[in-house]
Backbone bond lengths (Angstrom), bond angles and torsions (degrees), N, CA, C in turn:
res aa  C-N    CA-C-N  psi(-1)  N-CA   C-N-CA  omega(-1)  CA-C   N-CA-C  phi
1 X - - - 1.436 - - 1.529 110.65 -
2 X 1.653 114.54 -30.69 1.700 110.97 -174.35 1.364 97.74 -64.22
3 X 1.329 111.50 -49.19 1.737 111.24 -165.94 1.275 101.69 -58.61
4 X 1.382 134.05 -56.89 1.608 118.29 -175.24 1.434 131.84 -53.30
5 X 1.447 97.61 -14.63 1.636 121.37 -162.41 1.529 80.53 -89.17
6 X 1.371 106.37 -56.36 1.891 105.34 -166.03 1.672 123.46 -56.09
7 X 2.022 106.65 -30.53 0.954 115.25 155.62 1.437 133.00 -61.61
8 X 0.992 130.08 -30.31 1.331 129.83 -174.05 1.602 115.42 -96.11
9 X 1.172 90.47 -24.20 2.087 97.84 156.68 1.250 120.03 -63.44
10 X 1.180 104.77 -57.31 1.709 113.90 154.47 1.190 137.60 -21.61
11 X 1.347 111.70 -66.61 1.297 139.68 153.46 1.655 113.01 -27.13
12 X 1.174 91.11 -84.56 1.485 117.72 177.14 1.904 102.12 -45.34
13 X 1.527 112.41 -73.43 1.552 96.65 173.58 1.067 136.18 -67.09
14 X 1.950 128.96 24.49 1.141 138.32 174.77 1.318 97.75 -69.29
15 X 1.388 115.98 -66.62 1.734 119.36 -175.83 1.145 112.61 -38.07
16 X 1.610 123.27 -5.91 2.115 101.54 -153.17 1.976 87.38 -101.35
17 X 1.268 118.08 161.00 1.417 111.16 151.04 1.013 133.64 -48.43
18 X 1.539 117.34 147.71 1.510 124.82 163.90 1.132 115.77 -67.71
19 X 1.524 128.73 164.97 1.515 149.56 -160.03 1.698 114.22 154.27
20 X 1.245 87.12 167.60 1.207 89.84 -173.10 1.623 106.25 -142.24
21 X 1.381 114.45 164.93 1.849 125.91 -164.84 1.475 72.48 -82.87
22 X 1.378 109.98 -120.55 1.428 127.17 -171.14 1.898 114.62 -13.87
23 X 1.225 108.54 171.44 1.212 90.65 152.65 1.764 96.73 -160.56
24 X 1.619 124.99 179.03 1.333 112.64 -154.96 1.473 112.83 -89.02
25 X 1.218 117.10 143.49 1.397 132.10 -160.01 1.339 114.43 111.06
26 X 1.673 130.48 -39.07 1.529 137.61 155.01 1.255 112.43 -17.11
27 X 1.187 135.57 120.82 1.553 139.23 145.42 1.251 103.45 -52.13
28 X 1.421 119.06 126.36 1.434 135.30 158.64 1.400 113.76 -64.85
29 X 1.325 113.47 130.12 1.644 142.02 157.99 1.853 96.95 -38.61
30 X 1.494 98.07 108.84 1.853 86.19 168.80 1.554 111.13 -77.97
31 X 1.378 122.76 -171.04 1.809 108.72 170.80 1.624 85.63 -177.06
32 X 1.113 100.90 174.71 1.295 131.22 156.83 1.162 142.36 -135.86
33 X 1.631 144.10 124.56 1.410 118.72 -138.40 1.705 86.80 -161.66
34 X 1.714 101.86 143.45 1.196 116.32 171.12 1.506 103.73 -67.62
35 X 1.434 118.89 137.63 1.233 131.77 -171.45 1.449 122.95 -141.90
36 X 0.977 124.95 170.65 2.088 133.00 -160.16 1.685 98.27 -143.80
37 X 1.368 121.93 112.30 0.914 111.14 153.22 2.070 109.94 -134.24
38 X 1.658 93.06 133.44 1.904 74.19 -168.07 1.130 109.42 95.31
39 X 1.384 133.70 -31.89 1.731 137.81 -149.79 1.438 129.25 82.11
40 X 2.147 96.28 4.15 1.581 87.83 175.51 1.540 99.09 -104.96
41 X 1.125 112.77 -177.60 1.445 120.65 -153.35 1.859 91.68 -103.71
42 X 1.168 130.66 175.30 1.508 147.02 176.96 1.641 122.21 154.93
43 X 1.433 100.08 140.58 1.602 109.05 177.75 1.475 107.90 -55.64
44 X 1.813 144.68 105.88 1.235 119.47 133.13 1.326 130.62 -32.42
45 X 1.094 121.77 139.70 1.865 124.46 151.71 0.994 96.43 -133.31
46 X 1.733 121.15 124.94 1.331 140.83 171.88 1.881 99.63 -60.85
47 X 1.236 116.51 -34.46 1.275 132.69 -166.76 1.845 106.29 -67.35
48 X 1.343 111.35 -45.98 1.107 141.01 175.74 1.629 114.45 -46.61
49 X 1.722 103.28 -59.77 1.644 125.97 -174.82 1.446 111.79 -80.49
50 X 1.580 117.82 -21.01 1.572 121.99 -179.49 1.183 86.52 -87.78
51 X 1.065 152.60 18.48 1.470 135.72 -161.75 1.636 98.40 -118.93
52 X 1.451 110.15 -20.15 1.558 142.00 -176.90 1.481 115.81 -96.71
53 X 1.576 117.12 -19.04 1.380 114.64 -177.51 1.600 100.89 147.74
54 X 1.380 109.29 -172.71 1.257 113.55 149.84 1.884 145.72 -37.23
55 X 0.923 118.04 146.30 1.215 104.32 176.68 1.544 134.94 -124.48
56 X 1.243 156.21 97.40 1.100 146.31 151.89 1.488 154.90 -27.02
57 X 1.432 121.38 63.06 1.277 127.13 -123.13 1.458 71.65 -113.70
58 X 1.747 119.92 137.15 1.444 125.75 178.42 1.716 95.16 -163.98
59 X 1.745 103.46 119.79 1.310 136.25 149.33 0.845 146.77 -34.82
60 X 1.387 142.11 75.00 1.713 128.39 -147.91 1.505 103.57 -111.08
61 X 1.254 136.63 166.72 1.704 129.09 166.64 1.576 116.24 -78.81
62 X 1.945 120.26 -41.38 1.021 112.59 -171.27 1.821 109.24 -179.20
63 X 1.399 107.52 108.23 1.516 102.69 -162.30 1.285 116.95 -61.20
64 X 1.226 106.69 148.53 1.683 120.49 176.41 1.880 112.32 89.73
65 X 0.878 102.96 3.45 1.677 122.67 151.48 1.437 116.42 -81.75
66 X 1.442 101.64 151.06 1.553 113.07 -162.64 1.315 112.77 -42.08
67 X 1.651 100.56 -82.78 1.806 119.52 -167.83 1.908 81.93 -52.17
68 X 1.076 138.86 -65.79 1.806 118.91 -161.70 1.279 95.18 -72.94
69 X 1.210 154.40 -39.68 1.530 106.22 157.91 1.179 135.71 -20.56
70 X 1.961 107.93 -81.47 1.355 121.35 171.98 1.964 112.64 -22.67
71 X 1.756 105.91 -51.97 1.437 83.28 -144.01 2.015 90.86 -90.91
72 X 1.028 91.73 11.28 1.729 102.79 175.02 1.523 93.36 -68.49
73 X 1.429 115.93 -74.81 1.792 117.35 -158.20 1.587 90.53 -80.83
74 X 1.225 125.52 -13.30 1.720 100.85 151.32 1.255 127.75 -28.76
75 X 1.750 88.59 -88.58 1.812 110.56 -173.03 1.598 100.57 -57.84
76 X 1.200 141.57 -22.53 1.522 135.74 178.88 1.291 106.57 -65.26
77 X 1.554 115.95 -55.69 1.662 108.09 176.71 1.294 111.36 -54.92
78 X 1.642 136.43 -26.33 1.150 123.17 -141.24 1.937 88.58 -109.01
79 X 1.195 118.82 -16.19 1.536 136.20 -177.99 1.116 98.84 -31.75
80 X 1.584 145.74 -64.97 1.624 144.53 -178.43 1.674 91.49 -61.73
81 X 1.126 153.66 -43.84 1.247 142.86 -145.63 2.067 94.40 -83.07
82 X 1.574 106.67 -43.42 1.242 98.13 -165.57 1.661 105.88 -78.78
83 X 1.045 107.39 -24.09 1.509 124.43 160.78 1.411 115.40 -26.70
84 X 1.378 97.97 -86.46 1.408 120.34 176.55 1.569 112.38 -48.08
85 X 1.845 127.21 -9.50 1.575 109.67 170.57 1.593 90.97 -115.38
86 X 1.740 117.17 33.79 1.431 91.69 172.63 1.442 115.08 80.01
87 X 1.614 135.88 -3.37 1.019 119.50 163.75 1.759 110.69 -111.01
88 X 1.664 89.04 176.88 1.593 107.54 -160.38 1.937 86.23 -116.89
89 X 1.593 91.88 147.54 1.854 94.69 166.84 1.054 99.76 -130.31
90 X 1.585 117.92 151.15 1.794 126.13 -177.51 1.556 96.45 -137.15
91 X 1.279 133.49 154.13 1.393 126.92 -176.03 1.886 88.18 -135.77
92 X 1.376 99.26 131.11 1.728 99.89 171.14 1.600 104.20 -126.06
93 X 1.244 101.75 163.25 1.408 123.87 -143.84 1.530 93.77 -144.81
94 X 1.819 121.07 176.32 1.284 126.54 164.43 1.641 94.56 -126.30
95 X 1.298 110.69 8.88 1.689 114.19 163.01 1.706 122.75 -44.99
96 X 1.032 110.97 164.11 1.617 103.69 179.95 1.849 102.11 -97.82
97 X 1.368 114.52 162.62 1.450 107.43 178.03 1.555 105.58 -66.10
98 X 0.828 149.43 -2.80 1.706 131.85 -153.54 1.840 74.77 -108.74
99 X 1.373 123.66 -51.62 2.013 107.79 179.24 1.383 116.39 -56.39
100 X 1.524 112.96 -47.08 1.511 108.98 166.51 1.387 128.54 -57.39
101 X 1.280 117.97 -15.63 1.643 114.44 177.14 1.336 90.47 -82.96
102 X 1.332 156.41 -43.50 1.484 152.83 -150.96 1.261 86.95 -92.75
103 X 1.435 141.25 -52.43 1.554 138.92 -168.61 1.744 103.13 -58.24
104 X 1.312 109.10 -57.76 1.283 113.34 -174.13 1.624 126.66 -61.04
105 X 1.342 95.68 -29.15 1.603 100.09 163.01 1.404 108.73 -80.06
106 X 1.550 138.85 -64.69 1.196 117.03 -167.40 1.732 143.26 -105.73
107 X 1.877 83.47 15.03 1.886 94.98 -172.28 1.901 81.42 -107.92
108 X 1.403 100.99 -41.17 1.867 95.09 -172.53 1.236 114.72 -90.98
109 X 1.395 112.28 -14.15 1.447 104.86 162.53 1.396 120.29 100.21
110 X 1.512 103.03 -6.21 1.421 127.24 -176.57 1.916 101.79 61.14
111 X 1.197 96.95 37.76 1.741 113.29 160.20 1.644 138.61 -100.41
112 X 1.454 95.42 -6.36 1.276 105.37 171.93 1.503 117.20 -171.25
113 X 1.224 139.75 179.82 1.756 114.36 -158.95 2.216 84.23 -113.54
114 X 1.222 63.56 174.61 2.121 93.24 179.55 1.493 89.10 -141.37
115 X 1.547 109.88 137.71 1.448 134.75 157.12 1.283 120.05 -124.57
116 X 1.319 100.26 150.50 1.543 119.37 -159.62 1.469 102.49 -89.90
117 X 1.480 118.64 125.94 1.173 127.18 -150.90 2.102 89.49 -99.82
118 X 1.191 123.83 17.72 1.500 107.36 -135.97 1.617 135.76 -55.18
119 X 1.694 111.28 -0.35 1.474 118.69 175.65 1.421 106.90 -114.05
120 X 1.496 111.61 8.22 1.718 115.86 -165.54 1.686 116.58 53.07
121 X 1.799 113.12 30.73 1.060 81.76 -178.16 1.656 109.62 -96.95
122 X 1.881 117.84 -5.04 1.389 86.88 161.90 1.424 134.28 -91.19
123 X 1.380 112.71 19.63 1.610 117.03 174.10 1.448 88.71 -96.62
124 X 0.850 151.35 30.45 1.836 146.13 172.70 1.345 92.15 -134.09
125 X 1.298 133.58 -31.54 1.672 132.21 165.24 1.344 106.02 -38.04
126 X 1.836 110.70 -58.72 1.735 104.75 -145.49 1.647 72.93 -113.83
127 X 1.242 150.20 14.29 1.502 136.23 151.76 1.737 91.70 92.12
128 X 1.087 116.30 47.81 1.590 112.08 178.95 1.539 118.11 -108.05
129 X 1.046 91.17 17.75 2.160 100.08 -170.76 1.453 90.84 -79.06
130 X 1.630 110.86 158.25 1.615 143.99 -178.32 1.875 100.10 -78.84
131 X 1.383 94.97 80.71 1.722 77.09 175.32 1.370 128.62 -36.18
132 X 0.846 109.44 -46.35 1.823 124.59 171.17 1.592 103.69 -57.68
133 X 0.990 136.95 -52.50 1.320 129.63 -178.32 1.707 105.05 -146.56
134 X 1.742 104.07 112.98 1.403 127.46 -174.26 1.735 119.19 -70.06
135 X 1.055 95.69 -20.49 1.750 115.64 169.59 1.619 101.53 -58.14
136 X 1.123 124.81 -29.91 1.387 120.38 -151.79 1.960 114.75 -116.95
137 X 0.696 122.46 163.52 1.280 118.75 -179.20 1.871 104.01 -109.39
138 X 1.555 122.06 127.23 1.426 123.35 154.56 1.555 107.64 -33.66
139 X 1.588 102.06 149.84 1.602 96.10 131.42 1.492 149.62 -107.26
140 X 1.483 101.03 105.81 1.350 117.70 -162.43 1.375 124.35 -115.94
141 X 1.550 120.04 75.25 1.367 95.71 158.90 1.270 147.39 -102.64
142 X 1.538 106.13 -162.03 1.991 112.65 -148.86 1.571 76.55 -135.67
143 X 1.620 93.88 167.80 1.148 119.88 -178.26 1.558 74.57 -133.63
144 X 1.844 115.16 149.54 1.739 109.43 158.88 1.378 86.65 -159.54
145 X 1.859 103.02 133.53 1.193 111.92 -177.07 1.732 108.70 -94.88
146 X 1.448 125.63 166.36 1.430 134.87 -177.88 1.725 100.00 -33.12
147 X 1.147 126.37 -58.98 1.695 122.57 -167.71 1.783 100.84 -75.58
148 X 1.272 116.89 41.26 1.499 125.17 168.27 1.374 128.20 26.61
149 X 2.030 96.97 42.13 1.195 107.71 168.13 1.482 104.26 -107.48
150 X 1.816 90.92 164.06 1.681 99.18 168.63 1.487 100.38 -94.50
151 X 1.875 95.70 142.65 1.578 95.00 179.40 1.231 99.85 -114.67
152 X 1.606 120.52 -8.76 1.809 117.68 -166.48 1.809 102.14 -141.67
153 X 0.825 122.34 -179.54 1.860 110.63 179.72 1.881 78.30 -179.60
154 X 1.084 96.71 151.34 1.605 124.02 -174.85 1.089 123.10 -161.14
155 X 1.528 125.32 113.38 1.360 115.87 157.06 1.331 127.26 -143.53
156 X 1.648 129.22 133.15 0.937 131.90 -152.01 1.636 104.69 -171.00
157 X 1.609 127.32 120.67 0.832 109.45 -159.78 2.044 109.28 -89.55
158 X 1.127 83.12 -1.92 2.122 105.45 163.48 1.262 92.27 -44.31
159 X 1.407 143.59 149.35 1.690 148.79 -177.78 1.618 87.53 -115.14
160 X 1.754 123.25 -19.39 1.543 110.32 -155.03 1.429 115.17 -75.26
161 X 1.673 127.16 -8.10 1.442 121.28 -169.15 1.333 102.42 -124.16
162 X 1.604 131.13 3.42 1.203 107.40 -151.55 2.179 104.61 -82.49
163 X 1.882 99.82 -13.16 1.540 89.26 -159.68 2.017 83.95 -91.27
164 X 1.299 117.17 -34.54 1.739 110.37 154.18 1.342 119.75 -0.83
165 X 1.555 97.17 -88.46 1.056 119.54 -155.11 2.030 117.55 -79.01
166 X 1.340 100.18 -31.31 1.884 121.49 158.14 1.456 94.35 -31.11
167 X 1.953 100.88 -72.72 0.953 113.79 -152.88 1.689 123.73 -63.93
168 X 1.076 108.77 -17.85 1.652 124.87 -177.89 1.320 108.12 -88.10
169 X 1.227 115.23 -47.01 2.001 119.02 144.72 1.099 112.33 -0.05
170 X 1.821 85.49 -94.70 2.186 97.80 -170.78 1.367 107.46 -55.10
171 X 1.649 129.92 -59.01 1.321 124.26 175.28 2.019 123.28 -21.57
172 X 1.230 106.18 -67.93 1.559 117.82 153.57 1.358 123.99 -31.03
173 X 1.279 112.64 -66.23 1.388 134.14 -179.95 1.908 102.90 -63.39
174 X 0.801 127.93 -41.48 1.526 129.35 175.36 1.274 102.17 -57.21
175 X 1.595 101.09 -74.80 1.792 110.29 -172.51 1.632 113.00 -42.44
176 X 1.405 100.69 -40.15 1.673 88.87 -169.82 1.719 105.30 -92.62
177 X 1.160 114.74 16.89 1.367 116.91 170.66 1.623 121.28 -123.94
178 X 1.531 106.66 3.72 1.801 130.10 169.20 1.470 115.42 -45.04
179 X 0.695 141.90 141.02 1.724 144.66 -176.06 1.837 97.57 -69.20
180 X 1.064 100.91 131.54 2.028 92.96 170.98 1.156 99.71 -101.27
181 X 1.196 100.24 130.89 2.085 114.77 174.33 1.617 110.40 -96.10
């Protein structure tokens, strides 16, 4: 019943404008969150992965629903691409871990981890909750570079631009941060 409920919110918040909670220059909310990558279980620390590069932090309402399908095997195809500029992607949810271990193996491909959001309090961190329904998380993602700022914020409940537009982020964000010789 959540998933049908989650679909038709969806639906329904396709029509509304994009925006975003955060916006760039914001210090990101650090957290830590039970997480699935593969189907095995492990602590995220956002603190941990900025420490590695950039980060890709993206909002979903509820796995195994349409649009989070879609933007699941998105960011999976695009996983070597964010790779290759040095960034990391994490997808959070208000799912329980035992859906994210099944999500993470076969919507993400076991290419990048999902954490279990389970009291919504880090989608109420970066302001990513379903106005229409608080149970649920927007879809919103962030780009956040190592000094735990936001450089990009997105939201749109469309799944089609969000790994696009991430991705044109870090690209930007690299170039204008390249060493000049």
């Amino acid at each position: 019943m959540r998933i049908l409920y989650a679909c038709a919110l969806a639906g329904i918040a396709a029509a509304l404008p994009a925006y975003a909670a955060l916006n760039p220059g914001d210090m990101a909310p650090t957290f830590t969150a039970e997480a699935s990558l593969g189907g095995k279980q492990f602590t995220f620390s956002l603190a941990q992965a900025l420490g590695k590069g950039p980060v890709v932090l993206y909002f979903y309402p509820a796995a195994f629903t349409k649009g989070c399908t879609i933007e699941a095997h998105a960011f999976a195809e695009a996983v070597d691409a964010f790779k290759a500029l040095g960034a990391a992607v994490i997808g959070v949810s208000e799912d329980n871990i035992d859906t994210l271990n099944r999500f993470s193996v076969s919507e993400c491909q076991s290419k990048f981890p999902v954490a279990a959001d389970n009291n919504g309090s880090i989608a109420k961190a970066y302001d990513a909750i379903l106005k229409s329904h608080p149970n649920l998380a927007s879809r919103t993602s962030y780009v956040i570079t190592p000094d735990d700022r936001v450089i990009y914020a997105y939201t749109d409940m469309n799944p089609d631009k969000h790994v696009e537009n991430t991705m044109d982020a870090i690209r930007k964000w690299r170039a204008d941060n390249a060493p000049h010789t």
